[in-house]
C-alpha positions as CSV (number, residue, x, y, z in Angstrom):
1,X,103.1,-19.8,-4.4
2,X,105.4,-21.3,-1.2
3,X,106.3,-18.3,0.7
4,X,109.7,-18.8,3.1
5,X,110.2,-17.0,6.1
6,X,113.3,-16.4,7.4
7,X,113.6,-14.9,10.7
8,X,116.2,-11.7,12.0
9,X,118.5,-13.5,14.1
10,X,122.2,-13.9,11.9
11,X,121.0,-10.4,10.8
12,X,120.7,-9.1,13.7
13,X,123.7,-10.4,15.2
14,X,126.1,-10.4,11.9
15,X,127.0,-7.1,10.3
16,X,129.5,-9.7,7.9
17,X,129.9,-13.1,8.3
18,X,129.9,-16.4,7.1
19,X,125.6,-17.4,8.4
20,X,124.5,-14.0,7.8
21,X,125.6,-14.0,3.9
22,X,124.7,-17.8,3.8
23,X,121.0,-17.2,4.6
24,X,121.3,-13.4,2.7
25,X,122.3,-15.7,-0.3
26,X,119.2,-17.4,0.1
27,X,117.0,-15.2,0.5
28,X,118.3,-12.7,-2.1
29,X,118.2,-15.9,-4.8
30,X,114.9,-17.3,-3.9
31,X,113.2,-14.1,-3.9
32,X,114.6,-12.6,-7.3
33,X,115.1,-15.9,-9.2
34,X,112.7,-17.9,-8.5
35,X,109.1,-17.6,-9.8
36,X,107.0,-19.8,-7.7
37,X,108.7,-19.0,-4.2
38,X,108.1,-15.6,-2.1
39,X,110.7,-15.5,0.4
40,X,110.9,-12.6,3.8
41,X,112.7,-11.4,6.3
42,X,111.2,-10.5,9.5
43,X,113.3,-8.0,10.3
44,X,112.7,-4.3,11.1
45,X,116.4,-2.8,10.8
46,X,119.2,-4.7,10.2
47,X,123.3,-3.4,9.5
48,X,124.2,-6.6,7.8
49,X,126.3,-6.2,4.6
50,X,124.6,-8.9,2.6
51,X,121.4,-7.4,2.8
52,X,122.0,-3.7,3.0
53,X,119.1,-3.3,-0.4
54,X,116.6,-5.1,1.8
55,X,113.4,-2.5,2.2
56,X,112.9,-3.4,6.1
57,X,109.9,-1.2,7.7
58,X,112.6,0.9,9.6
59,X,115.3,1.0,7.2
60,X,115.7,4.4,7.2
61,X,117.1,7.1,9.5
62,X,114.8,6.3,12.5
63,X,115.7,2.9,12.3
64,X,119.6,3.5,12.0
65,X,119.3,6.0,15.4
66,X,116.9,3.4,17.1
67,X,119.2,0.2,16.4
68,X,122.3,1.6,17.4
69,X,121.8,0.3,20.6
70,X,122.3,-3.5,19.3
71,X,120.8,-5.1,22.4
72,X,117.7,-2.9,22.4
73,X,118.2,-3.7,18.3
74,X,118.4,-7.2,18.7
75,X,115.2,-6.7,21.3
76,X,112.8,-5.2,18.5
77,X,113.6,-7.5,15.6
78,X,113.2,-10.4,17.7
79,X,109.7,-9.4,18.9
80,X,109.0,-8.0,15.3
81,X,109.9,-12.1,14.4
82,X,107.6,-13.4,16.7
83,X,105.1,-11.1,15.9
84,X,105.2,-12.5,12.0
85,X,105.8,-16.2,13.0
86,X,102.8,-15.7,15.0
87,X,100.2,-14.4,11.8
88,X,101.4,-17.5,10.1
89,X,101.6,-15.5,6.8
90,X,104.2,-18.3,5.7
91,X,104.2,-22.2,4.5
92,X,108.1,-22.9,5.7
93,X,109.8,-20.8,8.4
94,X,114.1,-21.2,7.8
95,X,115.4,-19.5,11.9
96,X,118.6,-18.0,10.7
97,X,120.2,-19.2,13.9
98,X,119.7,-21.1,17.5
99,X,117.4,-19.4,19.8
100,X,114.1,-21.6,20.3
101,X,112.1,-18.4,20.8
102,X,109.5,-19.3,18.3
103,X,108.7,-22.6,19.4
104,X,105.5,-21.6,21.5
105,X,104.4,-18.9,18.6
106,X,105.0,-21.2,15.2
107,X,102.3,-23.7,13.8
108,X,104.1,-24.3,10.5
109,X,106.8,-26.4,9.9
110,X,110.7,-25.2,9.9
111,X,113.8,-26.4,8.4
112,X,116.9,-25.6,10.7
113,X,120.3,-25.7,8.8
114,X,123.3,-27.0,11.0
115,X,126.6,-25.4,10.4
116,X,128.8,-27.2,12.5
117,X,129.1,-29.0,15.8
118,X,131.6,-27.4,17.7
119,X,130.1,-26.7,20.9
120,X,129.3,-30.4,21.0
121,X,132.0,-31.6,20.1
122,X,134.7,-29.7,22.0
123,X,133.0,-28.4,24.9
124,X,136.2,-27.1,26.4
125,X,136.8,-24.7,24.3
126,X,133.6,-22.6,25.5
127,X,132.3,-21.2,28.4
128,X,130.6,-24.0,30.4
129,X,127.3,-21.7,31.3
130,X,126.8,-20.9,27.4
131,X,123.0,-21.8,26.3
132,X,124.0,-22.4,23.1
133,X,124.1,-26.1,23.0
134,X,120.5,-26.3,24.7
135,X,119.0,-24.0,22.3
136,X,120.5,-25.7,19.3
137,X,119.6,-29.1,20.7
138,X,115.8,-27.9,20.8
139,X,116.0,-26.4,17.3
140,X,117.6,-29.6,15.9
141,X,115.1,-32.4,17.5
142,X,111.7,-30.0,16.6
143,X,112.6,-29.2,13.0
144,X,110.6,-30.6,10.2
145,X,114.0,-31.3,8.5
146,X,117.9,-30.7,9.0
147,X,119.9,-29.2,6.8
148,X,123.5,-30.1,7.0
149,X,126.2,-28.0,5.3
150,X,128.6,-31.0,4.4
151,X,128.7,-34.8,4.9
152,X,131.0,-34.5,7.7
153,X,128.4,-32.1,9.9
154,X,125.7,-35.0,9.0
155,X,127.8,-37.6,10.4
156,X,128.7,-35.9,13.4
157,X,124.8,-34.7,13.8
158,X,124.0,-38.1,14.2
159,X,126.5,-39.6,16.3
160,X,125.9,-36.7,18.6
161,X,121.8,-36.8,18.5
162,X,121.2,-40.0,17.1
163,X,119.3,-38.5,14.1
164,X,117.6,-40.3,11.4
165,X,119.3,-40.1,8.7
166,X,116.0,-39.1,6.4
167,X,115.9,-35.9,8.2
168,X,119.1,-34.6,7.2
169,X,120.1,-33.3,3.6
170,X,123.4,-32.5,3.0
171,X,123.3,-29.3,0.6
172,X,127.1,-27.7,0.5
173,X,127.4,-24.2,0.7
174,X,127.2,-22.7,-2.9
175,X,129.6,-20.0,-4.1
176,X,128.3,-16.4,-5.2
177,X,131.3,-14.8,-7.0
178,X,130.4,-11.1,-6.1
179,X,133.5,-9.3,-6.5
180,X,136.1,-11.9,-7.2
181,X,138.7,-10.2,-10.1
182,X,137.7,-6.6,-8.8
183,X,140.7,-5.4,-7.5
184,X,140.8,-1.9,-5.0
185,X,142.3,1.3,-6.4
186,X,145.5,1.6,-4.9
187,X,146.1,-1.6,-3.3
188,X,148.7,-1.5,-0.8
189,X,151.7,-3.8,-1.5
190,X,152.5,-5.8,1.9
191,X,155.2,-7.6,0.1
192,X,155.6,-11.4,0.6
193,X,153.0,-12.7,3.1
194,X,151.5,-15.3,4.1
195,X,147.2,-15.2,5.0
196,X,145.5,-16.0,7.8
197,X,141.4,-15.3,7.4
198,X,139.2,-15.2,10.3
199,X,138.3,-15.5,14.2
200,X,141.3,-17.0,16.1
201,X,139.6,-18.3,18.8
202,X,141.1,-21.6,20.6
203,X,139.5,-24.1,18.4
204,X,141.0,-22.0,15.2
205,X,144.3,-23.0,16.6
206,X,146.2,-19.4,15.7
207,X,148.7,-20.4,18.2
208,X,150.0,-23.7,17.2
209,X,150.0,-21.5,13.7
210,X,151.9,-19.0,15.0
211,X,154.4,-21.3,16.2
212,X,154.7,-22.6,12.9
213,X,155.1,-19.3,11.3
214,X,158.1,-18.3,13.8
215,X,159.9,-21.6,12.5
216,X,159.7,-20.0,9.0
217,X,160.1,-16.3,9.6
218,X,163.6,-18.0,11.3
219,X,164.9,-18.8,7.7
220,X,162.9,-16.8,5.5
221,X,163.2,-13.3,7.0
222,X,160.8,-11.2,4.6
223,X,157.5,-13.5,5.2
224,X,154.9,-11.4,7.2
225,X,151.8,-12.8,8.1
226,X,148.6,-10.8,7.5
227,X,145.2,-11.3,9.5
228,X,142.1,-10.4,7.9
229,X,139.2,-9.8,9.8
230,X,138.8,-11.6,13.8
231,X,139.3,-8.0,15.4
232,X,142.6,-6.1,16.5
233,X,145.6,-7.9,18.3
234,X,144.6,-8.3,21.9
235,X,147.3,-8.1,24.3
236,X,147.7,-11.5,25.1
237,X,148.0,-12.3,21.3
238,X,150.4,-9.6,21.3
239,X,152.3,-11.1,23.7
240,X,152.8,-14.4,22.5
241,X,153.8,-12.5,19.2
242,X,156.5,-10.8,21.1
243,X,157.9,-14.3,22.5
244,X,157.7,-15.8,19.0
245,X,159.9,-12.7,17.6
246,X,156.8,-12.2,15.6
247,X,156.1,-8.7,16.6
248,X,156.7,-6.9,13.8
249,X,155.8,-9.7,11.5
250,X,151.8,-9.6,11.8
251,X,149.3,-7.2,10.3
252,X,145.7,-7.6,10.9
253,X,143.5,-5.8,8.6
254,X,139.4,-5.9,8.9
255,X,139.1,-6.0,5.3
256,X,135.7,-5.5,3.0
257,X,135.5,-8.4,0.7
258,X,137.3,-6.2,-2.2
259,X,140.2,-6.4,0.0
260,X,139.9,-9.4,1.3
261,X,139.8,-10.6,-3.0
262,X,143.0,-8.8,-3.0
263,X,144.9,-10.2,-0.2
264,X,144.3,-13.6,-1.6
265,X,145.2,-13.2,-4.7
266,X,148.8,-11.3,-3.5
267,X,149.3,-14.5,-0.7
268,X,151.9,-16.8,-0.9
269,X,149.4,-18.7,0.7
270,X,146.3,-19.3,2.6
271,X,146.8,-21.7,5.7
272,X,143.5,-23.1,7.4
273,X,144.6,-24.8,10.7
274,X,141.2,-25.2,12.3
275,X,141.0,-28.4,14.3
276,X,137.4,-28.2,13.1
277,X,134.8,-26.8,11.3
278,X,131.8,-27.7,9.5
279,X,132.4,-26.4,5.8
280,X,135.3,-24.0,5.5
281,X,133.9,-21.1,2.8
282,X,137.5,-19.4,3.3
283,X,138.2,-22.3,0.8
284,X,136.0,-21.6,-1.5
285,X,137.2,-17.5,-1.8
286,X,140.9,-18.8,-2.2
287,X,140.2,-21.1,-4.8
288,X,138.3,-18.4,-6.4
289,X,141.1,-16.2,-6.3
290,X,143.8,-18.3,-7.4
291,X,145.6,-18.4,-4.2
292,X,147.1,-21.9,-3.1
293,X,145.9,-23.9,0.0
294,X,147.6,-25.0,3.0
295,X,145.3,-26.6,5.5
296,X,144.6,-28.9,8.7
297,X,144.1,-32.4,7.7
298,X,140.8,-32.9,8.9
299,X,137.5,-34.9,7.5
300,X,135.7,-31.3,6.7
301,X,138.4,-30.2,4.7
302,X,139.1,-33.5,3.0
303,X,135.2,-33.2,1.6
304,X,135.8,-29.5,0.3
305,X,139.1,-29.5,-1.1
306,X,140.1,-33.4,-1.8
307,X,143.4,-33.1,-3.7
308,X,143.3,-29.4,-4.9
309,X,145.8,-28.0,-1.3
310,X,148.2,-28.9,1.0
311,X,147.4,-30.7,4.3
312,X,149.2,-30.9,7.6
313,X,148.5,-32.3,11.1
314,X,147.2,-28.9,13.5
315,X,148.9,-30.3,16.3
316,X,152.5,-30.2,15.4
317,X,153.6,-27.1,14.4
318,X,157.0,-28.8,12.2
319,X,154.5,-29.8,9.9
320,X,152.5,-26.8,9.5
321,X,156.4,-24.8,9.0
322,X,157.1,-27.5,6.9
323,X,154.3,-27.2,4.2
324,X,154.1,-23.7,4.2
325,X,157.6,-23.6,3.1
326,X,157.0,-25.7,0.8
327,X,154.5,-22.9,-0.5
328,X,157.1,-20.3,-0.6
329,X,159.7,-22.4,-2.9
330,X,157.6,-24.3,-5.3
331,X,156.0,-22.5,-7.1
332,X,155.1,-25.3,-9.9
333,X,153.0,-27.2,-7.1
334,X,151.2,-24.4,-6.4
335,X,150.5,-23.3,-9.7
336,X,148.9,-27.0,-9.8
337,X,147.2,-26.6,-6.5
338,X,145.8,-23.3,-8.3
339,X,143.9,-25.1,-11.2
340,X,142.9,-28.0,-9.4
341,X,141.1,-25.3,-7.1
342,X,139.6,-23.8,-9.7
343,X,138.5,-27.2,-11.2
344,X,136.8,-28.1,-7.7
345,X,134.9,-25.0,-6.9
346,X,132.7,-26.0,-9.5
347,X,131.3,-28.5,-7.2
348,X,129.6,-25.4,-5.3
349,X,127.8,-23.7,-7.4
350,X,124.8,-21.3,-5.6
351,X,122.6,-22.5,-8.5
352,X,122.7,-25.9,-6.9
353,X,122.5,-25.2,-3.6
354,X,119.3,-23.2,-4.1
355,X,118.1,-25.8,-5.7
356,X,118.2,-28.6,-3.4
357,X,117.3,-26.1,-0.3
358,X,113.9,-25.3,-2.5
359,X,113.6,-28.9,-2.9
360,X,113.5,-29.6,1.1
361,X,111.4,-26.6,1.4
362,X,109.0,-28.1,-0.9
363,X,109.3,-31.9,0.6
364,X,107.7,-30.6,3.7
365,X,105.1,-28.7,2.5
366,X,103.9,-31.1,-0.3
367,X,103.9,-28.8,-2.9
């Protein structure tokens, strides 16, 4: 029997995200579906979403008073970690994030998965004291084996550490269809709108978007554009919606993934104008939900989406305006964008993904 560890750190710091319910997907497969593998969490308490069934030792009301202070939270369940990595009651520890914490304690080997390179890459878009890229550097040149999310991550892993290229597998992310054609009671009707899903941080490029999105809502007066999740409207991104004459135009909505089906499948569009990113699983839900595809034109998406959306260039916002008007007026090239979506998210299936991450696990340990 190989038993998998995975350790509390997306969990901890994740109540929904795209890592946490990556590694919850895992876990939650590889535990119920697979007969010769015993995969853990150590984790005490935890608020994530992905694993809210998960029977951790404080998972009850205790636990819910004592964690509600996340840093003293984050604290417990990262001693409770060492403390398991330490009674090496594992064959393959999988960290669920960064922090090298566990170096001194572990004795068995770990498999680090590498979702992007970000920090590496463009280093001006973070804070220049950030330990991030340190921590992650450690992870990356001590694990047993690399897992890379898509070919384009591997590449860039390589030119930026000079890894072998027989420690790195490329496994895609795999697609778990949870609540895809469940729609919400009552669903509110926003009207015509186009969908914007995520953080909008610098490197998301939101405001070379909203440029774009001013150039349309110039000629097409009805379009809105609706946010889902990345927190409220701060005031700065309030103001630059006021200068755009886009105050009144944007909605952002922290939607549950019900919700979040819904609003694709009502979009006129979903438009992706990350200047990076090292899968793109926002790509994945559209396609699922039959809502059409506007993104950057970049190597990442290329590798996800080949021919099945529209691309642009994220620096000039006349492009971006430019294809997602073509989004609002044909709808016969969108209807084809649909079903070559559909077609392509059969690439992804969580069946394979599990599969090829149980092979790695398996590679190291001889087994």
């Amino acid at each position: 029997m190989l038993k998998v560890l995975f350790d509390h750190q997306a969990f901890s710091l994740q109540q929904f995200g795209g890592i946490s319910r990556y590694f919850a997907n895992l876990y939650n497969n590889v535990q119920y579906n697979v007969n010769d593998v015993e995969a853990d969490i150590s984790i005490l308490y935890s608020k994530n979403y992905y694993i809210r069934n998960f029977n951790g030792r404080l998972n009850n009301g205790v636990g819910k008073w004592f964690f509600s202070d996340e840093k003293r939270g984050y604290k417990w369940n990262k001693q409770y970690s060492k403390y398991r990595i330490s009674k090496n009651d594992f064959d393959i520890l999988h960290p669920t994030y960064y922090h090298p914490y566990f170096l001194k304690k572990i004795k068995k080997p770990y498999v680090i998965t590498v979702h992007d390179m970000i920090h590496e890459l463009m280093p001006e878009y973070f804070n220049s004291a950030d330990i991030l890229p340190t921590h992650k550097r450690q992870c990356i040149q001590n694990a047993a084996h690399i897992i890379a999310i898509s070919h384009s991550t591997k590449k860039d892993l390589i030119e930026v550490f000079n890894i072998p290229n027989d420690r790195i597998s490329v496994i895609h992310h795999g697609y778990l269809d949870n609540n895809s054609g469940i729609i919400q009671d009552n669903e509110p009707s926003y009207g015509r709108y186009i969908l914007f899903v995520g953080e909008r941080t610098a490197y998301k490029n939101f405001y070379k978007f909203a440029l774009a999105l001013s150039l349309v809502c110039s000629k097409e007066k009805d379009i809105r554009l609706i946010c889902a999740g990345g927190g409220p409207i701060k005031n700065a991104e309030q103001e630059m919606l006021n200068r755009l004459n886009l105050k009144d135009k944007v909605i952002q909505i922290t939607a549950s993934e019900k919700e979040l089906n819904s609003l694709y499948k009502n979009a006129i569009a979903f438009v992706f104008p990350s200047l990076y990113e090292g899968f793109g699983l926002p790509i994945l839900e559209a396609f699922r939900n039959h809502c059409p595809i506007i993104v950057s034109d970049t190597a990442c998406f290329r590798e996800i989406a080949e021919d099945a959306c529209l691309y642009f260039d994220p620096s000039n916002p006349f492009d971006i305006a430019e294809k997602i008007e073509v989004a609002i007026n044909d709808t016969s090239l969108m209807n084809e964008l649909i079903s070559k979506g559909l077609n392509r998210l059969a690439h992804f299936s969580m069946e394979q993904c599990i599969g090829k991450t149980l092979d790695v696990y398996k590679s190291i340990v001889g087994s």
